[in-house]
N, C-alpha and C positions, 0 to 999 in steps of 0.2 A: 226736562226730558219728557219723551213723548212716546208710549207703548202703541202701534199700528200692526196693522196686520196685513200690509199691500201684498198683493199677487196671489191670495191664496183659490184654490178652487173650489170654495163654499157657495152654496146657492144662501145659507145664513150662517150665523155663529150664534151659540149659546154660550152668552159670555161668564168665565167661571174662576175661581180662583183668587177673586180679590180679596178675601176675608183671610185669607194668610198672607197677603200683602201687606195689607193695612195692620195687620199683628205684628211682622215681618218690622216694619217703621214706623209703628209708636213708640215715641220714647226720642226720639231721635229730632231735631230740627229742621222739620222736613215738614214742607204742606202738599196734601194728594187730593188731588181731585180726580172723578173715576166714572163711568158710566156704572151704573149699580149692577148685580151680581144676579144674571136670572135673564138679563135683556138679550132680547132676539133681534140680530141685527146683522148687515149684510158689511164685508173687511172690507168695502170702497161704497160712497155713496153715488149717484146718480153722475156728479160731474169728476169722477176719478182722484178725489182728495182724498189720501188715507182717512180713516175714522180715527182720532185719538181713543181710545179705549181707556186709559188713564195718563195723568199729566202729575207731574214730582217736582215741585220746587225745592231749592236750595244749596247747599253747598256739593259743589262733586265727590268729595271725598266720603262725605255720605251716603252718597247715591251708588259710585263706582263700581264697589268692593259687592255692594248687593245685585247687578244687575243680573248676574245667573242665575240667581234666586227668583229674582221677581218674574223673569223671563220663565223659568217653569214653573211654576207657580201659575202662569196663567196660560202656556202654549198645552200643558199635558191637558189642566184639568177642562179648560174649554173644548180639547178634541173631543174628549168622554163626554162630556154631556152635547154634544153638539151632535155625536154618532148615536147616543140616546134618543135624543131628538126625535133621529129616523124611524129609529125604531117604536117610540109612542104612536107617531101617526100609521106606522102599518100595522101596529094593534087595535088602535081606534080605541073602542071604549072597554077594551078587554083587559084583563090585568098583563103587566108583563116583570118582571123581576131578573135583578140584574145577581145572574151566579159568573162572571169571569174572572174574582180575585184569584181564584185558586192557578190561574194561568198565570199570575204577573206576583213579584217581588212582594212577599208581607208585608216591608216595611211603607208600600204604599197604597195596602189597599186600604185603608181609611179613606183615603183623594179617592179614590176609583168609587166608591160605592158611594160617597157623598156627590159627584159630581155628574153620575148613573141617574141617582135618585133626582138632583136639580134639572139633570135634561127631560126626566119623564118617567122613569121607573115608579114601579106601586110599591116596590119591596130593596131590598138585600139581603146580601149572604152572613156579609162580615158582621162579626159580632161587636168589635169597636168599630167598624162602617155604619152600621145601627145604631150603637150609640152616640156618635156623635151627629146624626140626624134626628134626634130621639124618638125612634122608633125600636120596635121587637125584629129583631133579625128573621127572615124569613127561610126555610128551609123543607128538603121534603126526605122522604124516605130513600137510602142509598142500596145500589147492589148488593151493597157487602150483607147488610142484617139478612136478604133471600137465602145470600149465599151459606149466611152460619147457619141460621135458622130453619129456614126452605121458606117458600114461599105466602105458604098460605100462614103458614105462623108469624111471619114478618105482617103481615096485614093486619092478622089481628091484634099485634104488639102495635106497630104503630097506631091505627086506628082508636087506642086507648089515649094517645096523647088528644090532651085537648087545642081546640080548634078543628081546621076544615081536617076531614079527614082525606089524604093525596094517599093512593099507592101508586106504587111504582110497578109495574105489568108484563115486562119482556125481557126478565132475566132471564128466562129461560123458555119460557111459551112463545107461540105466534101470537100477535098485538092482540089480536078479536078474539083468541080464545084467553088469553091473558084476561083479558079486560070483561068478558063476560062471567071466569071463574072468580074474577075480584069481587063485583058486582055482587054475585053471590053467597061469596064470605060474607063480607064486611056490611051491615047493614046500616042505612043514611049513608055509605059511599058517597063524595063530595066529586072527586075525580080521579082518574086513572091518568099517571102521567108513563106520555112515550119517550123512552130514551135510547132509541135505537142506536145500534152502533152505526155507523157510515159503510163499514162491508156487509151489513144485514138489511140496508135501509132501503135499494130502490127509487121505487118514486112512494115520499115520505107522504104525499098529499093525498096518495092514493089508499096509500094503509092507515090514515086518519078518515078518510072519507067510510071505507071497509069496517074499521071498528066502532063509529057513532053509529053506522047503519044497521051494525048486528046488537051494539046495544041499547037502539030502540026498537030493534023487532022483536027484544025478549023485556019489555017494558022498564028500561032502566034509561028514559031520555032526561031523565033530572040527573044522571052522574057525568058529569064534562069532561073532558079530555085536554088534560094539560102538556104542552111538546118540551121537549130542551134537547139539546146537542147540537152543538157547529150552526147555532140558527142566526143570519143576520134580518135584515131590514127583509130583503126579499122574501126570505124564507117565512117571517113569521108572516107577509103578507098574504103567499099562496095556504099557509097551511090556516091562517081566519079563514079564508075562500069555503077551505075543505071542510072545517068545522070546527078546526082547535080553538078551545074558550081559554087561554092561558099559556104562558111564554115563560121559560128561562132561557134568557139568552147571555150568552157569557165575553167568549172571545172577541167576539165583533167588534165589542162596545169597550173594554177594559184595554183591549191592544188600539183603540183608534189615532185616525194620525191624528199628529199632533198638528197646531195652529202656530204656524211660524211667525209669533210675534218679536218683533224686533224694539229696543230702547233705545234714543236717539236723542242726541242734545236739540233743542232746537231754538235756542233763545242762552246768551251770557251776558250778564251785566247787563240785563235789560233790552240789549242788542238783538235781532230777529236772525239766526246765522246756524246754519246744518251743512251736511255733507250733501256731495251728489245725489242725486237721486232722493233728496226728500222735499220737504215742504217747510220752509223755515218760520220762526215766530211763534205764540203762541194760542192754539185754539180751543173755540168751544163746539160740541155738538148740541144740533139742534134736532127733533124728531116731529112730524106732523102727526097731530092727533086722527086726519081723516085717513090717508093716502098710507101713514105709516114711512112716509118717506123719510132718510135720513140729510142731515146737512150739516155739513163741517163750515164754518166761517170763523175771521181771525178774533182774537180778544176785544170785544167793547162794541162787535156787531151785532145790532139785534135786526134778525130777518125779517119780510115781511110776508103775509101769511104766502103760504102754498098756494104753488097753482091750482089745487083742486078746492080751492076758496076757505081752507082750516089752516087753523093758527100752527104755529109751530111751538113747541116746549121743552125748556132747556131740561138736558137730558145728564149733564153734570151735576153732579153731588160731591160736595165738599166732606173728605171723611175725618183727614186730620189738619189741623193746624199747628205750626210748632212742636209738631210732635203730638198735639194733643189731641184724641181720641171725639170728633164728633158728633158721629153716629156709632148708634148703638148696633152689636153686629146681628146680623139678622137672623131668624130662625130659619132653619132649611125648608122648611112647609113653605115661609113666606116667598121666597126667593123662586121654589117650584113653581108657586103656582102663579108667580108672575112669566116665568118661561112658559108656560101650557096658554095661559092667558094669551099675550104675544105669539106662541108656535100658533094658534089657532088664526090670529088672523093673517100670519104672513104666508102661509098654508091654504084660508079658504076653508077650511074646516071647521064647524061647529060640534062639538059635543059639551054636554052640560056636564058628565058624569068627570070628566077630563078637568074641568074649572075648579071641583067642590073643594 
């Protein structure tokens, strides 16, 4: 059986979710072979052949009973980091942190903030989403402490926590008077984050352009301005323009659609035999190292280089055999910074601070 992802309207996919697959059917008499987990890659290659994304040998009563599983497992968590994605490249080389769990089910924000972080996030919310990326969960100062407290006591409460020091500025002030009485308080101030509400907001680019302006004209151009609410792709694009040095972006990226991968027999008993509308037998992908291009051809073809005169390289990794586990599962750092790696060249963009 053959996981593809024909029809979908991605310009790429960041492909996500195999490491609970492969958890998923170890143990079991089953050999997976998979594109690795992190790879930036387009759901049909140049001449319209699905891309197998991973391939499952063995008995069907093995495979059956799991195919809902394996099917989210890799339709939810590759939309999230595929919508991360986007949102990396319109931060560029700024930080951006993923706060959407608080929108979607507990029980799966672990996948949300693990699959956040593999598209391109610097951070997360969830406290086991962090752990199981092993990272420190990242967070900042909420309404509520202005609210018990007041304002300027909230600042100086949080501000004792160690790390950067983030307030928060428009619980109750206008942004620029907000941000120039924080400024004040708090001394080493790191950043002022705006969280405007959406009926107070305007044009959001314009009240970030407004409050860096007034807090370098009272010499506070070292304290940054960090945005979050309702912010997607776009959004964090125009307000870098304006001048926000940092992003929480929540919703966009934790509700993204999902990748309509499908599971498909395509081979019994040796035999090359699917249903309509697919591609029978079994294949490999192949990837050029210059071009980046992808190519699907059947079992036992090896390409010959790319038209752009580089070799091509097989892009399948064997993860279990018989069940048996062999490769080891990957750190999440690793896995990221093969997606940034790849998003950079399928993108055209270079940033070093993006690769580290």
């Amino acid at each position: 059986m053959e996981a593809t992802a024909p029809g979908n309207n991605f310009p790429w996919l960041v492909y996500c979710g195999l490491d609970e697959v492969v958890t998923l059917l170890e143990g079991k008499k089953l050999d997976l072979h998979a594109i690795p987990e992190g790879t930036v890659i387009e759901s049909r290659d140049s001449v319209g052949v699905p891309i197998p994304f991973l391939t499952i040998m063995g008995e069907y009563e093995d495979i059956g009973s799991l195919e809902t599983a394996i099917l989210g497992f890799i339709s939810q968590a590759t939309g999230i980091a595929t919508a991360s994605s986007h949102v990396r490249l319109a931060a560029g080389d700024l930080p951006y942190y993923s706060f959407g769990i608080r929108r979607m089910h507990p029980a799966i924000s672990p996948m949300i903030d693990r699959a956040s972080y593999i598209g391109g996030a610097d951070g997360v919310s969830g406290i086991l989403g962090a752990k199981i990326i092993d990272k420190e969960p990242v967070g900042t100062m909420p309404h509520s402490i202005a609210l018990i407290l007041g304002e300027k006591r909230a600042w100086k409460l949080v501000s004792t926590i160690p790390g950067r020091k983030v307030v928060l500025v428009d619980t109750f002030q206008d942004e620029k008077f907000g941000a120039v009485d924080a400024a004040e308080t708090v001394p080493g101030l790191d950043y002022v984050r705006l969280d405007t509400h959406s009926t107070r907001r305007g044009n959001f680019s314009a009240i970030v352009r407004e409050v860096r302006w007034e807090l370098d004209q009272r010499g506070y151009s070292g304290v940054k301005i960090m945005v979050s609410g309702g912010l997607d792709e776009k959004a964090v694009r125009d307000l870098r323009e304006a001048g926000a040095e940092a992003f929480g972006v929540g919703t966009s990226v934790s509700s993204a659609r999902v990748v309509d991968f499908s599971l498909d027999i395509v081979q019994v008993n040796g035999k090359a035999i699917t249903k309509r509308g697919k591609f029978s037998g079994r294949k490999t992908v192949f990837r050029c190292d210059g071009c980046f291009k992808s190519l699907v051809v059947r079992e036992g073809v090896i390409p010959k280089k790319c038209e752009c005169g580089s070799s091509f390289r097989l892009l399948f990794t064997q993860y279990l055999k018989s069940g048996t586990r062999l490769e080891k599962a990957e750190k999440a750092d690793d896995i990221r910074r093969r997606a940034i790696e790849q998003l950079m060249k399928v993108s055209g963009i270079k940033d070093s601070r993006l690769t580290e």
